[in-house]
C-alpha positions in Angstrom: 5.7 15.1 -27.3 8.3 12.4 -27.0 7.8 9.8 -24.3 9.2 6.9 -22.8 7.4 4.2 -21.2 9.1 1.2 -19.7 7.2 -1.7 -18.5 7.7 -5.5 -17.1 5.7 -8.7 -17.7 5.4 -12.5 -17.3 5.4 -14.8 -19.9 1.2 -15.7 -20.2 0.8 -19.2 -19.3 0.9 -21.9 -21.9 2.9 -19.3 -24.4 6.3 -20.2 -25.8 8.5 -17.7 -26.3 9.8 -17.0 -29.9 11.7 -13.9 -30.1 12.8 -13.8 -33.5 9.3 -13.9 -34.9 8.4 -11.4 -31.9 11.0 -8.9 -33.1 10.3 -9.2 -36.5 6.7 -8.2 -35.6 7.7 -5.3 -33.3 10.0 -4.0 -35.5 7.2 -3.9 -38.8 4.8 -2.4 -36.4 6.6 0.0 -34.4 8.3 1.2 -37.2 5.3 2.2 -38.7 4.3 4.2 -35.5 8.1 5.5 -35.0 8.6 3.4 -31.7 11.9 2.7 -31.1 13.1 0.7 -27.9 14.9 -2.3 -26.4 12.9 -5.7 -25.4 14.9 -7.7 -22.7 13.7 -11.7 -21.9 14.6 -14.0 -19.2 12.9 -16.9 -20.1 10.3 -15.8 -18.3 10.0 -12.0 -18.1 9.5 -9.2 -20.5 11.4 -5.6 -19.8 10.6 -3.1 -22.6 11.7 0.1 -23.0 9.4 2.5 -25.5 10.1 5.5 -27.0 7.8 7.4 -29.1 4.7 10.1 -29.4 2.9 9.8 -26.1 -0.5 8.6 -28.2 1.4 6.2 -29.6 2.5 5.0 -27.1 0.1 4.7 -24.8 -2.4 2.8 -27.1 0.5 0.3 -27.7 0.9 0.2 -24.1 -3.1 -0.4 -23.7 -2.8 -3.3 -26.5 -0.4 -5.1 -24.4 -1.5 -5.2 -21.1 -4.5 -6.7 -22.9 -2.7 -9.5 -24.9 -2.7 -12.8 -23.7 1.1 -13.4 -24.1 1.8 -10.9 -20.8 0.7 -11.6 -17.8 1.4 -9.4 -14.5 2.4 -6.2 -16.7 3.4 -3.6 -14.7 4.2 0.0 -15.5 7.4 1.0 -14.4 7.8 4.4 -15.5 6.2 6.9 -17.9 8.0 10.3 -18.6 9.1 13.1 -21.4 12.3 13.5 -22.7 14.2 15.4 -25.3 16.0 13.3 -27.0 15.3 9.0 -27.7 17.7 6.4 -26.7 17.3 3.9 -29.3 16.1 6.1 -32.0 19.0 4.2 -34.3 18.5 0.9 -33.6 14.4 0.5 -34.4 13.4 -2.1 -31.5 16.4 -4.4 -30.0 15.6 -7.5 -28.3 17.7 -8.9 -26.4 17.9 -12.4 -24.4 19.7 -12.0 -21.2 20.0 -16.0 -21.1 22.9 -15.8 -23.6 24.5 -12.3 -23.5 25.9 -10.0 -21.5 23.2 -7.7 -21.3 24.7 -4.5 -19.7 27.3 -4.6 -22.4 24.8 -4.9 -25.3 22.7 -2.5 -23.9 25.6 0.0 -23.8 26.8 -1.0 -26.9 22.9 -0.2 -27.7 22.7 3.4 -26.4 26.2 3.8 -28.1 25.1 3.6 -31.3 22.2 5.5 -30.7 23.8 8.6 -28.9 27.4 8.0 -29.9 28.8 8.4 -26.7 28.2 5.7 -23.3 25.4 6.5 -20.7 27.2 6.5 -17.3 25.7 3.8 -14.7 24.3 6.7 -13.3 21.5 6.9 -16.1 18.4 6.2 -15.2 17.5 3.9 -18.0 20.6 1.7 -17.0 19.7 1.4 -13.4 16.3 0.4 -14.7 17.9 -2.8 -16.8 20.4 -3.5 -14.1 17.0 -3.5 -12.0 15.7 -6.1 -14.5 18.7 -8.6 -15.0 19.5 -8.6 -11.1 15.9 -9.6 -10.7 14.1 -7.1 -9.0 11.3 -6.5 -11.7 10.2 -10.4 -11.3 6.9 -10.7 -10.0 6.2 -11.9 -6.5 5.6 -15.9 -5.6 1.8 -15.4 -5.6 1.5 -18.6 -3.7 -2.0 -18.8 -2.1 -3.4 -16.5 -4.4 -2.8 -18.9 -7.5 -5.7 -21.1 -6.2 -9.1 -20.3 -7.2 -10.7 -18.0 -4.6 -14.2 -17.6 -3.0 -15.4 -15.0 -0.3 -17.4 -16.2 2.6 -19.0 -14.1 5.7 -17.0 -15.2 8.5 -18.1 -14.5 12.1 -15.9 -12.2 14.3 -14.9 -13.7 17.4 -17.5 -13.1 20.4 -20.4 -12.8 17.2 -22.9 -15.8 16.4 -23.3 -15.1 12.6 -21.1 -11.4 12.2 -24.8 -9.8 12.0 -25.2 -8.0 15.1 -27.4 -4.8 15.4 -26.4 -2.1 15.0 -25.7 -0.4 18.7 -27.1 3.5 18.7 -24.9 6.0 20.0 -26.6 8.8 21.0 -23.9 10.8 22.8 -24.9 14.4 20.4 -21.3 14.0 19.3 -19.7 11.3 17.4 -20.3 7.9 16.8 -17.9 5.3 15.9 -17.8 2.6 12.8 -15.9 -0.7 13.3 -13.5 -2.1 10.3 -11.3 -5.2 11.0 -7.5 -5.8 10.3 -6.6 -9.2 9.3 -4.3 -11.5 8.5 -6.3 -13.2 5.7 -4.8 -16.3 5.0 -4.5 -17.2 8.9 -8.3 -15.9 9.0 -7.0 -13.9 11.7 -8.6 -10.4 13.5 -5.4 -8.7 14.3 -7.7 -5.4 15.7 -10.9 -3.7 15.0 -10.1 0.0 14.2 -12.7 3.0 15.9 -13.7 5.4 12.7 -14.9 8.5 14.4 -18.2 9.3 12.2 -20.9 12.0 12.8 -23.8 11.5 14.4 -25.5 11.5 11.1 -23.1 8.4 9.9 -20.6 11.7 7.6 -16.8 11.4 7.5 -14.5 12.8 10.1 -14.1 16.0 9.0 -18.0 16.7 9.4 -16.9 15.9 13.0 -14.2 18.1 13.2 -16.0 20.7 11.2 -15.6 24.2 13.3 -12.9 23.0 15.8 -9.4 24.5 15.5 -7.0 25.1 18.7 -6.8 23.2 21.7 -10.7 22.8 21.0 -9.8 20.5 18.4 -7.6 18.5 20.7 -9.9 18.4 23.1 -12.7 16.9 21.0 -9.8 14.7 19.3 -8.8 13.2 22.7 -12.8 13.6 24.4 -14.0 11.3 21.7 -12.3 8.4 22.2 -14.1 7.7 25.4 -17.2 6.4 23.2 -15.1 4.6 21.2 -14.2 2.3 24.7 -17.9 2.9 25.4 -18.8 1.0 22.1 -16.1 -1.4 22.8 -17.3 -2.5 26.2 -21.0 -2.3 24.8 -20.3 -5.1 22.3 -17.9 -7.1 25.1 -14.8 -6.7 23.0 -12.1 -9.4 23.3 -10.4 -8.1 20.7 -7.7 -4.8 20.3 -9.1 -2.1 19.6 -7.2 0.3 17.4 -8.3 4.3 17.9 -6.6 7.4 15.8 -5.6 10.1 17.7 -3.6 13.3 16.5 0.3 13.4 17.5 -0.5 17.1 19.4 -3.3 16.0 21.1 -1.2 14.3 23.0 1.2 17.6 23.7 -1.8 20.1 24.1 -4.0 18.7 26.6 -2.2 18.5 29.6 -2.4 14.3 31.3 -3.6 13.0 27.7 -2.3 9.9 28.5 -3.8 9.8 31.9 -7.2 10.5 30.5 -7.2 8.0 28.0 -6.6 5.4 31.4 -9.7 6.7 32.9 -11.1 6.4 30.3 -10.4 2.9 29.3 -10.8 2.3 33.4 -14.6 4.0 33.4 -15.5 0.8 31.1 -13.4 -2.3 32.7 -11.1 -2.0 29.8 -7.0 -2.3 30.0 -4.9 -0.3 27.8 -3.1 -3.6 26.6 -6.4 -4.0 24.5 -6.2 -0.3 22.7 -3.6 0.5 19.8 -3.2 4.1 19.7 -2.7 5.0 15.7 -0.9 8.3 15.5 -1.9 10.3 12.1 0.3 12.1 9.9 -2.7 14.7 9.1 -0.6 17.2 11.0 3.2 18.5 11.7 4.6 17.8 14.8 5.9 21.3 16.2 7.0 19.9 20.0 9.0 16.6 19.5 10.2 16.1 22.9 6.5 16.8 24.3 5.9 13.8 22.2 8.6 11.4 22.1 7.7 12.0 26.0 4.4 11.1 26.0 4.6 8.3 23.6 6.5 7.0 26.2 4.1 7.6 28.9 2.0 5.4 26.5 4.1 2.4 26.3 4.6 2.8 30.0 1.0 2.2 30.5 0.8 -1.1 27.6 -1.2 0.8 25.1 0.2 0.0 21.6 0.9 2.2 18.9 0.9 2.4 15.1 1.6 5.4 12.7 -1.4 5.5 10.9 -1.7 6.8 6.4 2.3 6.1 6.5 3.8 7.4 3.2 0.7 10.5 2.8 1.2 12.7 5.7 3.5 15.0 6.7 6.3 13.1 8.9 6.8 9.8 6.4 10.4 8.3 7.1 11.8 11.0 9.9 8.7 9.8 12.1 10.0 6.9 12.3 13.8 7.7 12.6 12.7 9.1 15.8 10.5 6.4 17.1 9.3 2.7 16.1 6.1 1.6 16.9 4.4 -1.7 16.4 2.9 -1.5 13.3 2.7 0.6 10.2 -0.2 1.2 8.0 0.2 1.7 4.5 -1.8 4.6 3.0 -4.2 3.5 0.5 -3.0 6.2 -2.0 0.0 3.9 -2.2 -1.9 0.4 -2.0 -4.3 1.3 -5.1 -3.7 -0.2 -8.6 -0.5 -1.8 -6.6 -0.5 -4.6 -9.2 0.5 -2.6 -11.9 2.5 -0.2 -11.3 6.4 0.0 -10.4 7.0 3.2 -8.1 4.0 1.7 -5.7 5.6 -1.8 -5.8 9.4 -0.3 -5.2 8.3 1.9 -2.3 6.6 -0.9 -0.8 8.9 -3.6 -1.1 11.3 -0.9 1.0 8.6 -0.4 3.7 7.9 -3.8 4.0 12.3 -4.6 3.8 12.8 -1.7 6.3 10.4 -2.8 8.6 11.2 -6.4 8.5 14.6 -5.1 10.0 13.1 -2.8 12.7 10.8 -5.6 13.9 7.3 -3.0 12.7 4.0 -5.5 11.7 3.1 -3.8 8.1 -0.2 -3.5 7.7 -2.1 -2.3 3.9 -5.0 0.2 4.2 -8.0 0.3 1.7 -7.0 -2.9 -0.2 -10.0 -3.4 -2.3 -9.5 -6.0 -4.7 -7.8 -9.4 -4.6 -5.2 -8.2 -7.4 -3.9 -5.8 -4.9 -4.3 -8.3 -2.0 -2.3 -11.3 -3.6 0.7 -8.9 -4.5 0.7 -7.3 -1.2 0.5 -10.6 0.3 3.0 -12.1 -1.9 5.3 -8.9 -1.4 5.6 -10.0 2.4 2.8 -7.8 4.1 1.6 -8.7 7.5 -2.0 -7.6 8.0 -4.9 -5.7 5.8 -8.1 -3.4 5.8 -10.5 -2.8 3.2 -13.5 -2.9 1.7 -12.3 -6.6 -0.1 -12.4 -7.9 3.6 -15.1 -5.7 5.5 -17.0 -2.4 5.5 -16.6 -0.2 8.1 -20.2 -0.9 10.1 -21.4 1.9 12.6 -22.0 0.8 15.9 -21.6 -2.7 15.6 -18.4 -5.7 14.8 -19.1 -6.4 10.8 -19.2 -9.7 9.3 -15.9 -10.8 7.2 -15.1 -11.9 3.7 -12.6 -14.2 4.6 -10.7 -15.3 1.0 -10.6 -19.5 0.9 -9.7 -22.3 -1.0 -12.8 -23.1 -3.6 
């Protein structure tokens, strides 16, 4: 099956570029595995474009990423398609320092297809992509120094090794995970994860409960989450998840969520409400109404698994809240590959304009840390930073200079 794959690199450090010699090489030994393709350079970025049997391509694909001579490669786009490109011009290079390289790359797909690829082309608006300068990798900045973990301690905690406090409520119980703003070594919030009493995910929680039932239990179970809270003599914000129609089916959710905070000497300027996208939002102006009835009071809200759920982008046409966290389906891998670094540099562009804090959910290793932080993202969770840690405030890997 004929595929093409499309990729970006950096030039690997201490590597001098010499392109003649490179596209003698490409062409011997893509020619003997049919490859055909275009090589762009900047000086000091790669943007290839490979056509070929998927096998093929792939393991080439494989060999680069682990050569020496890329660094940063990124996969931009892997797909099928009928017909090549450049299947009469063997592998072009091409050095944008000293040519046009639109017009050569036209003049390129000319002579492959004998006619011009409009602008509307995907493959075009790929290298227009590249020359305007959109494929370059982020400033890594603070993440180019050599990096060591240490166990920081939370504020209010002697050594971050508190504990654990037992919940025995028959219910729930409630793991604390901190967002941060790393480099500032910085607790933006501790978020509440609802757990079972027997330390299982949410869903064994919500196993069984459907209706206003679930609502009920969705809304009811916050209370131990302030309960924990107060327990530990939070100073910090505390951020809870709550379901968008729990807040339209049970009648003075808002007011309950006061009491609640109230029954434990806590204020609702200490609680970020995050509001999932696990479900569809049937009653809009029941909502947008008691969001409001929310902000009235000084809790703060986030949407919570942003780009995974089911509202996305018209949830936030309709309101903005103070921060949005990424889903971790997007954050994964986010180092090398191109759709998850596009969509986030438009999160993190869009909500620069709305005034939203971005924040990453399960970051998990520094790769996808320093691109994320280097991409212009405000805040992160994960495993890199902290485990979740039932019942009590977990000590932090705070990243530092070595």
């Amino acid at each position: 099956m004929l595929s093409t794959l499309i990729y970006s690199s950096q030039l690997g450090t201490g590597y001098l570029p010499d392109l003649d010699g490179l596209a003698e090489i490409s062409r011997r030994n893509n020619a003997r595995q049919d490859i055909t393709g275009i090589l762009l350079f900047d000086g000091e970025s790669f943007f290839q474009i490979l056509e070929g049997d998927e096998e093929a391509i792939d393991s080439l694909f494989d060999r680069i990423r682990m050569d020496k001579r890329h660094d940063s490669v990124v996969k931009i786009m892997s797909d099928h398609s009928p017909a090549r490109k450049f299947g009469e011009t063997g592998m072009r290079v091409l050095d944008i320092r000293s040519h046009n390289v639109m017009d050569e790359a036209s003049l390129a797909l000319r002579q492959a297809l004998g006619t011009r690829l409009p602008p509307s082309d995907r493959v075009i608006k790929l290298i227009r992509a590249f020359v305007e300068g959109k494929w370059r990798a982020p400033n890594r900045g603070a993440c180019d120094l050599p990096l060591h973990e240490t166990a920081g301690a939370p504020a209010g905690q002697a050594d971050g090794n508190s504990e654990d406090v037992p919940q025995q409520n028959g219910h729930c119980q409630f793991a604390l995970q901190p967002i941060v703003d790393a480099l500032g070594r910085h607790v933006s919030s501790y978020e509440a994860l609802i757990r079972s009493p027997t330390g299982g995910p949410p869903a064994e929680c919500f196993a069984g409960k459907a209706g206003d039932a679930l609502y009920e239990f969705d809304l009811f179970s916050k209370k131990y989450a302030f309960e924990l809270a107060a327990r530990l003599g939070f100073k910090e914000k505390l951020s809870v998840n709550l379901l968008p129609m729990s807040l339209v089916k049970i009648p003075d959710a808002t007011g309950r969520l006061d009491r609640y905070l109230s029954d434990y000497g806590l204020k609702p300027a200490q609680v970020v409400i995050e509001i999932t996208e696990d479900e569809a939002i049937t009653y809009y102006d029941e909502f947008s109404a008691a969001l409001k009835r929310l902000r009235a009071r000084g809790f703060g809200l986030a949407i919570d698994d942003f780009g995974a759920g089911f509202a996305g982008l018209s949830l936030l046409t309709r309101f903005q809240p103070e921060k949005i966290k990424i889903d971790r389906a997007i954050v994964t891998g986010i180092e090398q590959d191109g759709p998850r670094q596009a969509i986030v540099k438009a999160i993190v562009e869009c909500c620069r304009s709305l005034g939203i804090t971005t924040v990453a959910e399960g970051v998990e290793t520094v790769e996808e840390w320093c691109w994320l932080q280097a991409s212009g993202i405000d805040l992160f969770q994960g495993y890199l930073f902290a485990q979740p840690r039932i019942g009590a405030i977990p000590g932090i890997h705070w990243p530092t200079r070595s």
